[in-house]
C-alpha positions in Angstrom: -15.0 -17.2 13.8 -11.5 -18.8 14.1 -8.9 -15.8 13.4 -6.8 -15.3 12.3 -7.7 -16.1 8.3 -4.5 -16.2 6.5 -3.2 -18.8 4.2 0.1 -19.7 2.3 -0.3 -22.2 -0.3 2.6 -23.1 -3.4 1.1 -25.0 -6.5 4.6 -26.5 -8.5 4.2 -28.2 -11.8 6.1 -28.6 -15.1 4.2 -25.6 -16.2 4.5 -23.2 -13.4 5.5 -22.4 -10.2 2.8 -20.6 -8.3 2.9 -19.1 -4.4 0.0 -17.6 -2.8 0.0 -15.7 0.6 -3.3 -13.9 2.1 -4.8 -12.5 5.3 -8.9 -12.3 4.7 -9.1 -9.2 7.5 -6.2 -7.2 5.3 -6.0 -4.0 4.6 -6.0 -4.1 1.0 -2.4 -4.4 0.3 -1.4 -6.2 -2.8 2.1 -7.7 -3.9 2.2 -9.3 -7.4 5.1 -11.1 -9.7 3.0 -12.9 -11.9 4.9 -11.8 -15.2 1.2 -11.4 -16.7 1.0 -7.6 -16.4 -2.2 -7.1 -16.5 -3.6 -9.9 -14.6 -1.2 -8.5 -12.1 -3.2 -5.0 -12.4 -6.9 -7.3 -11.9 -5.8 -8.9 -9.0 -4.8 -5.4 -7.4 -8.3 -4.6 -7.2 -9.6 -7.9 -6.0 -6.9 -7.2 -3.0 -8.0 -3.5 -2.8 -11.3 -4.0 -2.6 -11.9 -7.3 -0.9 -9.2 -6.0 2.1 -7.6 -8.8 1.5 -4.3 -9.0 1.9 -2.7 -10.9 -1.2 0.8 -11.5 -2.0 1.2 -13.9 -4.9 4.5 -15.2 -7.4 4.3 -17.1 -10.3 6.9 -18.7 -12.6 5.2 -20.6 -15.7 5.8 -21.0 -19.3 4.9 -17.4 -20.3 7.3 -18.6 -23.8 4.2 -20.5 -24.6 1.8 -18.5 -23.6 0.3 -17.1 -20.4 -2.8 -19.6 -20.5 -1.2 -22.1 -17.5 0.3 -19.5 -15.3 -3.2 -17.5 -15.4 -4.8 -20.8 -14.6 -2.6 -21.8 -12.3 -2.9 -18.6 -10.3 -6.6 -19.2 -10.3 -6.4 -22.6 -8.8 -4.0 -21.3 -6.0 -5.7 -18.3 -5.1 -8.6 -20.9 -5.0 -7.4 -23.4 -2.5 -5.7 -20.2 0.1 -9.0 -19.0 0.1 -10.5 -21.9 0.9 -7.7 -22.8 3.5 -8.1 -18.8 5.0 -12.3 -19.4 5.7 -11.4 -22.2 7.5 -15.0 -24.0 8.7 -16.9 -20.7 7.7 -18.5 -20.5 11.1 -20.3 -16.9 11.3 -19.5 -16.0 7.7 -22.3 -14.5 5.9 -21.6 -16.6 3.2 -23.4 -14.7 0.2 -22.1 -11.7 -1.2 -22.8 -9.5 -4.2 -21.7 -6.3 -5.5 -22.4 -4.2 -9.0 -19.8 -2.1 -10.0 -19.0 0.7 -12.7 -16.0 1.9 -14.4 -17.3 4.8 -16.9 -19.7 3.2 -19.8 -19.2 -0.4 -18.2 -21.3 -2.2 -15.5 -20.4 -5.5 -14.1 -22.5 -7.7 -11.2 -21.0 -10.7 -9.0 -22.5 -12.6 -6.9 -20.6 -15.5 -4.7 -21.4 -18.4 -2.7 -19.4 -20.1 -0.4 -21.1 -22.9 -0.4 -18.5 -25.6 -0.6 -19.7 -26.6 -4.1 -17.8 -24.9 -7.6 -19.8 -23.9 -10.2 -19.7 -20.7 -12.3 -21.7 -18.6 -14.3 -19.3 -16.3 -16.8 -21.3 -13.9 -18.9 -19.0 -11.0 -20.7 -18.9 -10.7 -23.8 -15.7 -8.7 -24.3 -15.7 -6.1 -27.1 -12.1 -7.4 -28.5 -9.9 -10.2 -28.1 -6.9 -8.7 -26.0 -6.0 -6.0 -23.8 -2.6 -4.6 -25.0 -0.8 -8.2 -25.4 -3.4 -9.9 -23.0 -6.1 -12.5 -23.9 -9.3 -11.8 -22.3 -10.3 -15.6 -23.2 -7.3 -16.4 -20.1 -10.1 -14.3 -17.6 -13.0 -17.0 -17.3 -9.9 -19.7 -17.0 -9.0 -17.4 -13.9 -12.2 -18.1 -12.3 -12.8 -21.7 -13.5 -9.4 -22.9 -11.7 -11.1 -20.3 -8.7 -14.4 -21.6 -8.3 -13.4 -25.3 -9.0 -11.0 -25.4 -6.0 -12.1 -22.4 -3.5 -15.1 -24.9 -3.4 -17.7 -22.1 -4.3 -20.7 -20.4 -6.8 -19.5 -17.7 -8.5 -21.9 -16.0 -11.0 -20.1 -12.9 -13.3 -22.3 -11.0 -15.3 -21.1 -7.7 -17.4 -24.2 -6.1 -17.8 -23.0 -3.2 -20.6 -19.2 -2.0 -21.2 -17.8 -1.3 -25.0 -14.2 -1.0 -23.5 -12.4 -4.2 -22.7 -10.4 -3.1 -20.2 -13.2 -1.5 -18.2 -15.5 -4.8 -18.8 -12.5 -6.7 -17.0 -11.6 -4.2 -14.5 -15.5 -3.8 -13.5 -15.6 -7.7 -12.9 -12.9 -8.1 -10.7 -13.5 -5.0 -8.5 -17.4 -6.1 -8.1 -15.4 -10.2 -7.3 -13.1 -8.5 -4.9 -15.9 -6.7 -2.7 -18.5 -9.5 -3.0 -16.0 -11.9 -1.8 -15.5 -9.1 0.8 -19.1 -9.5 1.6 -19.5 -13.2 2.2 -16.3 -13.8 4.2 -17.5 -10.6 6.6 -18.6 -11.6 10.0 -22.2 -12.0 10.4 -23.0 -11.1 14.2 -26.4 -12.6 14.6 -25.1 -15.6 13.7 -21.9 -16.4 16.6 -20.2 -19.0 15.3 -23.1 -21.2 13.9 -22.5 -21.9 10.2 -24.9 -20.7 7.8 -26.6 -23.5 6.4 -29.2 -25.6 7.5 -27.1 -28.5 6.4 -24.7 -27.3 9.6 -21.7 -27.5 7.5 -20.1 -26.1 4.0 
């Protein structure tokens, strides 16, 4: 496995301004100016519990609203990840995790398989969290999936408080991704897929 997995992409637009900095074998630290509080707060855990360090600063046109900066942060993140796994030799490629927060339950399961596609299943019990739309969360993962280059399927399975149902998915996308960037030893440095590439 080629080490060490770090990344620094910047995304600049008329919209925004985004900079993304990680280290895949972290230790969970997180550093966020976003200027979206609470998406701030979700990508916390994804750093926490992926280990992954994350250091990320966005400027966008939060006047507007916070729809391209949340986006735009999503694509970012996207493409450092992708950059960080490199060729994904001895990855184990899938991962999964369920987590709980109280009355909620959320499952995700990820695929780097070099193709985007995701499945977004929570039905959030309101519209916003304090000033936040919850619609901006499945934009997150759209500019994610589409440019990390990988299947990403995001189930809430029960939850009647918003902020838990968010909170639960992106703990539960922070140690699945955890899961399939983790070394496999069996596997050396083969890549898994009989394809011999991802």
């Amino acid at each position: 496995m080629t080490s060490p997995r770090k990344a620094a992409v910047s995304r600049n637009t008329l919209e925004t301004q985004v900079r993304v900095q990680l280290d895949l074998d972290g230790s969970g630290k997180g550093r966020f100016a976003i200027g979206v509080p609470f998406l701030e707060h979700m990508l916390d855990q994804v750093a926490r519990h992926g280990l992954i360090d994350l250091e990320i600063e966005a400027r966008g046109d939060l006047h507007i609203d916070a729809h391209h900066t949340v986006e735009d942060v999503g694509i970012t993140l996207g493409q450092a990840v992708r950059q960080a796994a490199g060729d994904k030799q001895g990855i184990r490629r899938y991962g999964h995790a369920y987590v709980p927060l109280d009355e909620a339950l959320s499952r995700v399961v990820v695929d780097f398989s070099g193709r985007p596609g995701l499945e977004f299943h929570v039905n959030f019990t309101r519209a916003r969290v304090g000033d936040f739309d919850v619609d901006l969360i499945r934009e997150f993962f759209q500019g994610f999936v589409n440019h990390a280059g990988m299947t990403l399927h995001i189930d809430n399975l029960r939850g009647l408080n918003a902020h838990h149902q968010a909170e639960t998915v992106f703990k539960a996308f922070g140690r699945a991704l955890r899961m399939a960037l983790e070394p496999e030893p069996r596997l050396g440095t083969a890549v898994p897929s009989t394809k011999g590439s991802l």
